[in-house]
ZAROZA-351465 format. One record per residue (C-alpha): residue number from 1; x, z, y. Coordinates in Angstrom, 3 decimals. Example, Ala and Ser with C-alpha at 12.3 -4.5 7.8 and 13.67 -1.06 7.14 Angstrom:
<site 1,<12.300,7.800,-4.500>>;
<site 2,<13.670,7.140,-1.060>>;
//
This chain:
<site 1,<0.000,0.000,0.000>>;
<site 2,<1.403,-1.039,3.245>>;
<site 3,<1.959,1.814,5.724>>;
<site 4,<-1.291,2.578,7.454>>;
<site 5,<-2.134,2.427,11.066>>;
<site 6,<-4.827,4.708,10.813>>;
<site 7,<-3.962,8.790,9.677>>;
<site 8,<-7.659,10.249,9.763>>;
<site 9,<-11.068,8.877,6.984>>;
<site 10,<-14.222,8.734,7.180>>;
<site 11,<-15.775,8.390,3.510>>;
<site 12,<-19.112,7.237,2.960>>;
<site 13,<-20.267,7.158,-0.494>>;
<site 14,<-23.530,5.416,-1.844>>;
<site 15,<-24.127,6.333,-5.415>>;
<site 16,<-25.322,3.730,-8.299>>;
<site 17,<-24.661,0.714,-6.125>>;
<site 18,<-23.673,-2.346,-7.847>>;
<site 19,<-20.475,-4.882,-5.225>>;
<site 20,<-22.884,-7.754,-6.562>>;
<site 21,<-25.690,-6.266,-5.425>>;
<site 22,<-23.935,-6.160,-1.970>>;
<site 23,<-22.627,-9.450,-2.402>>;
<site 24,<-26.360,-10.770,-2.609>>;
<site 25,<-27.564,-8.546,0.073>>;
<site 26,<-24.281,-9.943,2.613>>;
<site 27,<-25.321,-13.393,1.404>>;
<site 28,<-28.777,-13.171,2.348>>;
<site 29,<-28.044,-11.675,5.985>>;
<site 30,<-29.783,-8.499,5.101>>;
<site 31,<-26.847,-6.570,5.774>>;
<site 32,<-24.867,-7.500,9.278>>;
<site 33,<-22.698,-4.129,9.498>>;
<site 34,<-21.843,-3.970,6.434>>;
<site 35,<-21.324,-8.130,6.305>>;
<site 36,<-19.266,-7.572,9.259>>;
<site 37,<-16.949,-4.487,7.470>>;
<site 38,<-16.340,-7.392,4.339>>;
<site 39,<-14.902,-9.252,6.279>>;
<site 40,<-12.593,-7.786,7.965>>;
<site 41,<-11.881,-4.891,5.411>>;
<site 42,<-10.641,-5.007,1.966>>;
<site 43,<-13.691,-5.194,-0.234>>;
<site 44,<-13.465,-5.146,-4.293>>;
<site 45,<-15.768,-4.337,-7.232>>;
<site 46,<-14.236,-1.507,-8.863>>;
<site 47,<-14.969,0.099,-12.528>>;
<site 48,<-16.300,3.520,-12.869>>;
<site 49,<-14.911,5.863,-15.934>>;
<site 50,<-16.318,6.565,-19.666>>;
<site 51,<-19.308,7.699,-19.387>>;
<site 52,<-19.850,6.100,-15.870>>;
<site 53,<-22.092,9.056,-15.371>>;
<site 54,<-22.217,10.742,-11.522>>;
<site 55,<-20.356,13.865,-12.587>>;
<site 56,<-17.915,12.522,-14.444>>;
<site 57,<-17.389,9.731,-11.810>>;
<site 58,<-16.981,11.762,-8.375>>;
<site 59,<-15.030,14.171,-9.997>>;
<site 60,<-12.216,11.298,-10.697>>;
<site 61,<-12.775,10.324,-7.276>>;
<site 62,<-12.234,13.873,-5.814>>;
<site 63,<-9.074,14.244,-7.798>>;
<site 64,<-7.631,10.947,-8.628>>;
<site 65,<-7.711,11.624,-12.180>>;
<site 66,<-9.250,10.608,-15.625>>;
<site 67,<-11.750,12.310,-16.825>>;
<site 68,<-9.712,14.178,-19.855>>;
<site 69,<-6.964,15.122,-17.139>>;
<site 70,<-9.972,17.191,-14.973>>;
<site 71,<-11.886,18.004,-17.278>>;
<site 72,<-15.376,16.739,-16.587>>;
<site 73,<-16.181,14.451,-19.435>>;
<site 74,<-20.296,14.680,-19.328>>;
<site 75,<-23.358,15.708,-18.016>>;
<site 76,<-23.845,18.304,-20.814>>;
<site 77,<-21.551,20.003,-22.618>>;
<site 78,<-21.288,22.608,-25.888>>;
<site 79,<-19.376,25.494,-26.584>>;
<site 80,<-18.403,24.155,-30.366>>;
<site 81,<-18.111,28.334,-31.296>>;
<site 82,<-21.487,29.465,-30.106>>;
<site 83,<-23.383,26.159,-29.854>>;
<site 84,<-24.370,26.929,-26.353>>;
<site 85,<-24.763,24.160,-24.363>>;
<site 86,<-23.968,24.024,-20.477>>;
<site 87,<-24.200,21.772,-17.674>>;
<site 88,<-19.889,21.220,-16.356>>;
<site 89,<-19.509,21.750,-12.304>>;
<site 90,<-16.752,22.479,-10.044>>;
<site 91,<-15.443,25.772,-12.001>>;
<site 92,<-14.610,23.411,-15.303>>;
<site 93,<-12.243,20.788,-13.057>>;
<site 94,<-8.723,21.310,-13.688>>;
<site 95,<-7.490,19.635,-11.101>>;
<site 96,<-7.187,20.221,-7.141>>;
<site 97,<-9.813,18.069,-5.135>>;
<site 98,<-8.897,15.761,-1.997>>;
<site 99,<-10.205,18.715,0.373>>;
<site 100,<-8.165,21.212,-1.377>>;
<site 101,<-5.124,18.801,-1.009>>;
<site 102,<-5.613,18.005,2.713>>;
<site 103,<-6.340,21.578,3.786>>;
<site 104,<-3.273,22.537,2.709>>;
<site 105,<-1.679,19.843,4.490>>;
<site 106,<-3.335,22.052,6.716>>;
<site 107,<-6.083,19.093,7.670>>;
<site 108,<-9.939,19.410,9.224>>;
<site 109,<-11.833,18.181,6.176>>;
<site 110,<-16.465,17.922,5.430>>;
<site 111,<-17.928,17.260,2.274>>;
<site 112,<-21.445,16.827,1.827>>;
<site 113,<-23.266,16.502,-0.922>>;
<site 114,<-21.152,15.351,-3.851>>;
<site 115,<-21.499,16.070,-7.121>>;
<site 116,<-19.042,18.253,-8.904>>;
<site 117,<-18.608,19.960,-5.839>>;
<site 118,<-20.659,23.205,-7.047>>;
<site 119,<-20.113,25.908,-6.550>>;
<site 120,<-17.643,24.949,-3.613>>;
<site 121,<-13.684,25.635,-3.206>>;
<site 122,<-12.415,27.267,-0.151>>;
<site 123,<-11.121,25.089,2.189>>;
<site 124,<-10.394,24.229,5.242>>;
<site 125,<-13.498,22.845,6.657>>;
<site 126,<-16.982,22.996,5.545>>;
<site 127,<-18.377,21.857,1.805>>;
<site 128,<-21.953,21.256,1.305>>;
<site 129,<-22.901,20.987,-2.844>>;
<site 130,<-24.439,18.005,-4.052>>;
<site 131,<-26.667,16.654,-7.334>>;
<site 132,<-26.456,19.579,-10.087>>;
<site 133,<-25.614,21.987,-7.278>>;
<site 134,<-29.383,24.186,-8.022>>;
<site 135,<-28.541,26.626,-4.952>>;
<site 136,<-28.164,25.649,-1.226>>;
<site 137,<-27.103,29.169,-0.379>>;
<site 138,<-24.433,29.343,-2.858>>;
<site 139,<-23.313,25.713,-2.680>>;
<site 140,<-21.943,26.109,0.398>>;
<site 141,<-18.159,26.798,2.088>>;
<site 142,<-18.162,28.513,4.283>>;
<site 143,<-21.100,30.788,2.414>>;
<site 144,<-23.330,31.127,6.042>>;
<site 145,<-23.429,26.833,6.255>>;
<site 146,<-26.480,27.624,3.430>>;
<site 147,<-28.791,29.330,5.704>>;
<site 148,<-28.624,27.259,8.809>>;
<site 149,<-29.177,24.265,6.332>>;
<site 150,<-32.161,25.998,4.704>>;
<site 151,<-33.615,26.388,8.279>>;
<site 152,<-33.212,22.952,9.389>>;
<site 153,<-34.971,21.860,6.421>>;
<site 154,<-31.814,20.368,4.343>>;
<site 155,<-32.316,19.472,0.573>>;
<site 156,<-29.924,18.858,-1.896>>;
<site 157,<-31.963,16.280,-3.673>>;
<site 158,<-35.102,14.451,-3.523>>;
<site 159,<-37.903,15.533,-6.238>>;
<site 160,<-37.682,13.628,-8.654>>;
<site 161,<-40.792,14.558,-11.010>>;
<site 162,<-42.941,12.896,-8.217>>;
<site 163,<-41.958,9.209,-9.623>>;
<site 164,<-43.385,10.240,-12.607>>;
<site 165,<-46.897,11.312,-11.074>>;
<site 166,<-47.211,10.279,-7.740>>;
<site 167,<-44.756,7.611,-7.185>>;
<site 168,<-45.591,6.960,-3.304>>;
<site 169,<-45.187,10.774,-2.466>>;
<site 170,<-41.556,9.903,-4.032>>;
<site 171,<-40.932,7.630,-1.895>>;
<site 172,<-41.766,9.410,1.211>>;
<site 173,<-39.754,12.438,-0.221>>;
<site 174,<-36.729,9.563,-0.979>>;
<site 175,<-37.095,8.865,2.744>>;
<site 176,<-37.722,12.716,4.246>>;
<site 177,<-34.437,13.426,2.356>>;
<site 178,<-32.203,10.574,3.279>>;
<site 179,<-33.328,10.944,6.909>>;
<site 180,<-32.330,14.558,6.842>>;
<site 181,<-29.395,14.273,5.300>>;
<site 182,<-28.062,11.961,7.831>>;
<site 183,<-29.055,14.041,10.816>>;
<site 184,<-27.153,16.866,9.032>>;
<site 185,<-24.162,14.575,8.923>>;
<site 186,<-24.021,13.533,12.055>>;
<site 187,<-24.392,17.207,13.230>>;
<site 188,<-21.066,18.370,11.361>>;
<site 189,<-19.611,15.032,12.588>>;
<site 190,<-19.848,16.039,16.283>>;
<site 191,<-19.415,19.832,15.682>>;
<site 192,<-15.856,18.958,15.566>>;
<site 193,<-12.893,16.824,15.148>>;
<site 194,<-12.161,15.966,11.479>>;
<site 195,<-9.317,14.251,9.749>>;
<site 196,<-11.265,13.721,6.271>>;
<site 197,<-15.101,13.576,6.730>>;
<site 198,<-17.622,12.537,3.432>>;
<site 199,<-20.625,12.251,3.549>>;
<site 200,<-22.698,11.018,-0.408>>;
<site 201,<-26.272,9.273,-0.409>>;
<site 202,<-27.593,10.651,-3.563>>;
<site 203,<-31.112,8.646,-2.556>>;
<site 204,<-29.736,4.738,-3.790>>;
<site 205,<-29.403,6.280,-7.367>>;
<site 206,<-32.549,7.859,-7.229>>;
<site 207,<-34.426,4.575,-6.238>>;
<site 208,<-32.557,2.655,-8.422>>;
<site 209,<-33.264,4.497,-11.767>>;
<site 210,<-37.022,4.287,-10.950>>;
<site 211,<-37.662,0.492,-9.601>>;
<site 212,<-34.580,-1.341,-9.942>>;
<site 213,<-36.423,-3.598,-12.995>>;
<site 214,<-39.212,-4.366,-10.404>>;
<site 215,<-36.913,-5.466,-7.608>>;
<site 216,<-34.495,-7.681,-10.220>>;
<site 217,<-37.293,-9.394,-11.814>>;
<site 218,<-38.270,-10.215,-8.079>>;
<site 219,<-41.378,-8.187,-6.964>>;
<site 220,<-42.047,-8.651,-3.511>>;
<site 221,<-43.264,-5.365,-2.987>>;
<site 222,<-39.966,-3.855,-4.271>>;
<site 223,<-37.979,-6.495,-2.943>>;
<site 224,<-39.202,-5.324,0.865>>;
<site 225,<-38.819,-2.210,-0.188>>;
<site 226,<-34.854,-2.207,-1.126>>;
<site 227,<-34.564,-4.614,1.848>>;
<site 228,<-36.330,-1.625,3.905>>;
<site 229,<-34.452,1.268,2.120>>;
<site 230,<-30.957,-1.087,2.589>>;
<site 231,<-31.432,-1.915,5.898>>;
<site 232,<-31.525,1.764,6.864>>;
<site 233,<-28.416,1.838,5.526>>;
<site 234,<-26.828,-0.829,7.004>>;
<site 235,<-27.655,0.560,10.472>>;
<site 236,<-26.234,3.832,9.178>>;
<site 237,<-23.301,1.719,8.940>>;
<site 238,<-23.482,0.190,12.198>>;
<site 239,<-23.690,4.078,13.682>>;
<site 240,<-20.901,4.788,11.803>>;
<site 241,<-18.713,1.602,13.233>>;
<site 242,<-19.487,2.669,16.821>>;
<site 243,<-18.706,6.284,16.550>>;
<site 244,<-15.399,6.422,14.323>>;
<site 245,<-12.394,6.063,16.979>>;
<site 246,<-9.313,3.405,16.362>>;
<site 247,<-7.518,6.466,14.435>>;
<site 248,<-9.793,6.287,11.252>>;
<site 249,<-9.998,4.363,8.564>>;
<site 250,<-13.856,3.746,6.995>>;
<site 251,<-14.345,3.901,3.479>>;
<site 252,<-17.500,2.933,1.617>>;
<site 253,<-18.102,2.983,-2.202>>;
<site 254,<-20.477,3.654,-5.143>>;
<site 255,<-19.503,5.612,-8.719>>;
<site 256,<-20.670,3.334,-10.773>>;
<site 257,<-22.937,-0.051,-11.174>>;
<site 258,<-26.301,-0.374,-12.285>>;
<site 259,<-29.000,-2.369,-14.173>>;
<site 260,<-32.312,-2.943,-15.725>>;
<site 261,<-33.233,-0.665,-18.337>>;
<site 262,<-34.597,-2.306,-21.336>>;
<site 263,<-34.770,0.674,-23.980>>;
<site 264,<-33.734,4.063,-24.168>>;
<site 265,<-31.673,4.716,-27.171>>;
<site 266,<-31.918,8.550,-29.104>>;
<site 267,<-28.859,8.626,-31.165>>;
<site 268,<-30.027,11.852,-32.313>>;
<site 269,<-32.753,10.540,-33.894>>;
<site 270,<-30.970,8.162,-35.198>>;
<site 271,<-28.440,10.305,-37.010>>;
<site 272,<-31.444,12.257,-38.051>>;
<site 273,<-33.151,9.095,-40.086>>;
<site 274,<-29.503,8.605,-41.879>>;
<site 275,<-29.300,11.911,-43.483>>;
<site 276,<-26.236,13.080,-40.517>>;
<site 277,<-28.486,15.241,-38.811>>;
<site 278,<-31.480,17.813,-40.044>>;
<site 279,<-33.115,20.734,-38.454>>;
<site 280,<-34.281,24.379,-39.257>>;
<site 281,<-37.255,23.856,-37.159>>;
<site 282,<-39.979,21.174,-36.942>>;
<site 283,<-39.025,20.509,-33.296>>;
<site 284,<-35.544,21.732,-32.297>>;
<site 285,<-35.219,23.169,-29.493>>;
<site 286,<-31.840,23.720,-29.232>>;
<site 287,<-28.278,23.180,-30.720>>;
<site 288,<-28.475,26.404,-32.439>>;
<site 289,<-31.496,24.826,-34.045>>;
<site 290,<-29.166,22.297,-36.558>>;
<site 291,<-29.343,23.050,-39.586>>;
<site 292,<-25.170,24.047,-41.252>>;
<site 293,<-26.011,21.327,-43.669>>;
<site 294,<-25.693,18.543,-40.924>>;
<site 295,<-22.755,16.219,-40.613>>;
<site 296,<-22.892,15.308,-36.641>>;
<site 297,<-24.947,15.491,-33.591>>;
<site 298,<-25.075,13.937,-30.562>>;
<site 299,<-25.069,14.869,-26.753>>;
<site 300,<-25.880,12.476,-23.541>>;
<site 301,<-24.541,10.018,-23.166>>;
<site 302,<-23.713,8.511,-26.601>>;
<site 303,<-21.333,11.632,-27.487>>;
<site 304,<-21.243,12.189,-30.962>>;
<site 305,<-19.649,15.206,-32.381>>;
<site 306,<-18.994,16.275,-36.384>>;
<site 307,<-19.906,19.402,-37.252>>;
<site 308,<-16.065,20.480,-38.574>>;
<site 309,<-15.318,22.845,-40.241>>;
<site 310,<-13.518,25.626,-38.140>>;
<site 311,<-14.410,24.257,-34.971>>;
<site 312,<-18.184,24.106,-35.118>>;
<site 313,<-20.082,27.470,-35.189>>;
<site 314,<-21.573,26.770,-38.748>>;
<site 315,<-19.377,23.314,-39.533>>;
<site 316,<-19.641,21.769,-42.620>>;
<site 317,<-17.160,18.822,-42.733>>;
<site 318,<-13.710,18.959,-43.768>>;
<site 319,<-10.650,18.377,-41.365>>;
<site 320,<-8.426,15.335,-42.958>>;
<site 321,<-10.004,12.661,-45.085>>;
<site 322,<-13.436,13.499,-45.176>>;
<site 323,<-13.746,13.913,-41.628>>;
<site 324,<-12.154,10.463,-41.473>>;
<site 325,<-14.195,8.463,-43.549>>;
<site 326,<-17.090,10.383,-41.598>>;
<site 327,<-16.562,9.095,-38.408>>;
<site 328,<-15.428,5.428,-39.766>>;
<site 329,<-18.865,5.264,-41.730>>;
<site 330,<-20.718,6.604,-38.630>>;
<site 331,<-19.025,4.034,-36.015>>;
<site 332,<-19.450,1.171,-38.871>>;
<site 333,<-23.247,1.828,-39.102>>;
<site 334,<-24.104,2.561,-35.709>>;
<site 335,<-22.878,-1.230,-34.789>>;
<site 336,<-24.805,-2.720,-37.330>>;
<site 337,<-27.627,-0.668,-35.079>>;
<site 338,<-30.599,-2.935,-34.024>>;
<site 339,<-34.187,-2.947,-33.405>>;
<site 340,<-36.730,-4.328,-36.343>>;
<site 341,<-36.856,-7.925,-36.424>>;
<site 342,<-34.241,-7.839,-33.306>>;
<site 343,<-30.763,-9.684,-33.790>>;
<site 344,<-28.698,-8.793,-31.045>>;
<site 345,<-27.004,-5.382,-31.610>>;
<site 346,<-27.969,-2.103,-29.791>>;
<site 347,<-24.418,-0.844,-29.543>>;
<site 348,<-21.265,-2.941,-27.819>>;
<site 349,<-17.957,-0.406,-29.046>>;
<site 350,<-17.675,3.115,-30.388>>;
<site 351,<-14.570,4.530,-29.712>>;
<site 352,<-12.662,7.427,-31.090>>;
<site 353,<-11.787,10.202,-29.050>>;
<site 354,<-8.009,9.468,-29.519>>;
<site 355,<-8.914,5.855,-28.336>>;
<site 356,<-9.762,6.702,-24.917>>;
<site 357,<-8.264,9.987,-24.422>>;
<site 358,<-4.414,9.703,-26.283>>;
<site 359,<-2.689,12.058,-28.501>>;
<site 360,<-0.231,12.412,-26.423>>;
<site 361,<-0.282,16.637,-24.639>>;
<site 362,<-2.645,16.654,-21.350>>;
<site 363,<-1.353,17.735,-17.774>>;
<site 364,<-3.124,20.953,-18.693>>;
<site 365,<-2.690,21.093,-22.689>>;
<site 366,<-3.077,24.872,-22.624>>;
<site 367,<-6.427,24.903,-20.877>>;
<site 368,<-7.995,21.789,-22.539>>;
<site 369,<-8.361,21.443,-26.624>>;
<site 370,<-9.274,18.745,-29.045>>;
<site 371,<-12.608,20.768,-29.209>>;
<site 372,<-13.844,19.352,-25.968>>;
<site 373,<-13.577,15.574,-27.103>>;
<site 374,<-16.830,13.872,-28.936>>;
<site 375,<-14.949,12.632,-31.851>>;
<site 376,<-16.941,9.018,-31.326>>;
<site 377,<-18.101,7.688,-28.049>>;
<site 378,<-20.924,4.890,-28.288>>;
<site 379,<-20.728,2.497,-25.105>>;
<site 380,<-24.507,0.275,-25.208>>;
<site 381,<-24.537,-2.912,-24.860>>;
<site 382,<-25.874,-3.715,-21.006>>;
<site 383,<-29.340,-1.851,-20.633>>;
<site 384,<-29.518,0.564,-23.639>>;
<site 385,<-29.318,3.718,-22.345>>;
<site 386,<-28.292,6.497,-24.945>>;
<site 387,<-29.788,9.640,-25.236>>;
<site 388,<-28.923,12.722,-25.567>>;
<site 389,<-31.897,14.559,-26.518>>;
<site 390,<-31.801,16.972,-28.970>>;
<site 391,<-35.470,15.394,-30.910>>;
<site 392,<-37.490,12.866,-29.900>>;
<site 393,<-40.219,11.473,-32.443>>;
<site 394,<-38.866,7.772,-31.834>>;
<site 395,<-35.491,5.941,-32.046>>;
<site 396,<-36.449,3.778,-29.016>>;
<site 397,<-38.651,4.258,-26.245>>;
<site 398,<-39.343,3.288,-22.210>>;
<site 399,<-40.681,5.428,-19.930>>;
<site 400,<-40.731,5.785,-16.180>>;
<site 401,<-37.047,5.169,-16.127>>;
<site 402,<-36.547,1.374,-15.388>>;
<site 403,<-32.758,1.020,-14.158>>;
<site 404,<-29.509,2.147,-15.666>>;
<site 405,<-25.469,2.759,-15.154>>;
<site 406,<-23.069,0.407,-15.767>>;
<site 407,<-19.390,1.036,-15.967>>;
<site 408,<-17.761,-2.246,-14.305>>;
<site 409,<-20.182,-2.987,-10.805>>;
<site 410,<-19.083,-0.283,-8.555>>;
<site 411,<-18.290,-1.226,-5.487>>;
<site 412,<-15.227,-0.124,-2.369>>;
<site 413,<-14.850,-1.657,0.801>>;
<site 414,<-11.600,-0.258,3.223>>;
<site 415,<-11.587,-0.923,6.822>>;
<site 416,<-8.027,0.117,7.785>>;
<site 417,<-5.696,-0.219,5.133>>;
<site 418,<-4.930,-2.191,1.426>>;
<site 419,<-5.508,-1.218,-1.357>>;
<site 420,<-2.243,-0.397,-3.491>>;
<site 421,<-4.146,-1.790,-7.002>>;
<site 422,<-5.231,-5.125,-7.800>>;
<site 423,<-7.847,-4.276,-10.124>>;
<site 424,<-8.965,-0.648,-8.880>>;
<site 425,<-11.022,1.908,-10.684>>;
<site 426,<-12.702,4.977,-8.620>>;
<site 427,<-9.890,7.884,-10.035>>;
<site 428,<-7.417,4.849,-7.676>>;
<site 429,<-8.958,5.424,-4.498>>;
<site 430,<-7.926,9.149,-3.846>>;
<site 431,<-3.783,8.307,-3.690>>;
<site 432,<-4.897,5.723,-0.878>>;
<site 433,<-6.619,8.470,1.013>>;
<site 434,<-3.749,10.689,0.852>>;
<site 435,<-1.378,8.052,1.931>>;
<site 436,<-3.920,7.840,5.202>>;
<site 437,<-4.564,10.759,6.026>>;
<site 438,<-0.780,12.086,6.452>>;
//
């Protein structure tokens, strides 16, 4: 990366948005600021990480690392000796964060509402939690930002469970809470001077996993309504252009792609139907609810786990050979995986956990064990989404959910500097950041 003109950021991150999705949007005129930023700025689709889930994603971003080197690998996670299961955040990352790193540098830094950023680190600035953050009042640095955000009316996410009942109260809560969030953002942004400043729209995701089938298959009513919700942004962008002096760079980007959903996938099930997988209860409600005599399990998103011997609470399967053969079988089968009557497959690649994560020791070897890995990790092919779901009376389904991630779509556009990769991927971006902000 060439030596930078500019020594102060200002990130802005949309999550879920596809670069050809912007590409079409630029094309079409809908988008002037940000058409204007291409063009002068270094703009690049970018892959995400395995699983390109949000977690998993901004937590590479905030620390430049893979996800085996922090330590966020899911959504949901088990602890193999109790079979508990947990939800990762902020306490299970291994790894300093970008505001860590830059207040000791002893720089001004804001984060607002980015995942794996609950519950907050001290730094030297202000940190507002975002998406699996549960509690405004203790997902914030310092600990009094929480109340003067509760007063002003700040969320940390939109409700959700109104898509699946009253879709245009959604909508307007998609809108109350993106409108919000930006006032709040601007606020911090003029409280003070800053030399790293983030700010996360957790609202494109949110639309996207609800309608995104309606606007690709070319709805009009959806269509206007992503050119509505987009054009918001885009003068978001424009405000950002004007206000930003000559001294800082602009950074946008997304975590991860996205596309239609054509079936949702539970594995569990799955495993369940081939004799892998069997229950003490009629309806499981939990992991302590597999039965010892079961061979493997599965967590989101395509995660499957053997239940070994000396790792698993009540494992059954040998370590050596017959774990071996195990997980060969189970990868074999699950690619031969399709729906009745269907020929294309269901699953693209299973990998082994020594496939994407090495057997070679870990920055942190002595904090992070083997027992954290899914010994096979299922990657669909485009718009199966696998589940996670501990029971579910069907193999495949569709429901409300209409759009998916995808791992190689994301999206990063730099106003003020190069790029020091050719073909990036979102744990890339955060050595460019440090090399700006000096």
């Amino acid at each position: 990366m060439s030596k930078p003109k500019k020594n102060k950021i200002f990130v802005l991150a949309l999550d879920g948005t596809p670069f050809s999705f912007l590409q079409k949007m630029i094309a079409s005129g809908k988008m002037p600021h940000l058409a204007q930023l291409a063009k002068k700025g270094d703009f690049r689709r970018m892959e995400s990480v395995v699983p390109p889930v949000s977690s998993v994603a901004w937590a590479s971003f905030l620390t430049g690392k893979k996800p085996q080197q922090h330590g966020i690998l899911s959504f949901t996670e088990r602890n193999p000796a109790t079979m508990d299961w947990y939800t990762p955040d902020a306490k299970q990352l291994k790894c300093k964060t970008l505001p860590e790193i830059l207040s000791e540098r002893g720089k001004r830094v804001f984060i607002m509402n980015v995942p794996a950023t609950y519950p907050p680190k001290k730094i030297n600035g202000v940190s507002i939690c975002g998406f699996l953050g549960n509690d405004l009042l203790k997902g914030t640095y310092p600990a009094g930002e929480g109340k003067i955000l509760q007063k002003k009316g700040y969320r940390i996410d939109a409700d959700t469970s109104l898509a699946k009942s009253d879709f245009p109260a959604f909508l307007q809560d998609l809108k109350s809470v993106l409108e919000k969030r930006i006032e709040i953002m601007w606020h911090y942004f003029n409280q003070e001077k800053w030399d790293f400043f983030m700010a996360h729209i957790m609202e494109t995701d949110r639309l996207h996993h609800f309608t995104w089938e309606f606007m690709a298959t070319g709805n009009a009513h959806f269509v206007e309504l992503y050119d509505r919700f987009y054009g918001r942004l885009d003068k978001l962008i424009g405000e950002i252009i004007k206000k930003i002096d000559d001294n800082t760079a602009l950074m946008l980007l997304s975590d991860h792609g996205f596309t239609t959903l054509k079936k949702e996938v539970y594995l569990n099930n799955w495993l369940w139907q081939n004799n892998y997988l069997r229950f003490t209860k009629p309806i499981p409600q939990s992991l302590h609810d597999i039965h010892p005599e079961s061979k493997a399990y599965a967590l989101y998103p395509g995660r499957i786990f053997i239940n070994l011997k000396g790792r698993e609470k009540n494992g059954r399967v040998e370590q050596g050979g017959e774990y071996e053969l195990l997980r060969t079988e189970i990868k074999n089968r699950l690619l031969e995986l399709r729906e009745p009557g269907a020929h294309e497959r269901i699953i693209n690649k299973v990998f082994l956990w020594e496939d994407l994560y090495g057997r070679a020791p870990l920055d942190f070897a002595d904090k992070h064990s083997f027992s954290d890995y899914a010994d096979l990790i299922a990657i669909a092919q485009e718009g199966n989404d696998l589940k996670g779901v501990l029971w579910n009376k069907d193999l495949f389904a569709k429901t409300v959910f209409n759009g998916m991630h995808t791992f190689d779509d994301a999206f990063v556009l730099l106003n003020g500097g190069v790029f020091s990769k050719e073909n990036l991927a979102i744990p890339d971006l955060a050595p460019d950041i440090l090399k700006i902000v000096q």
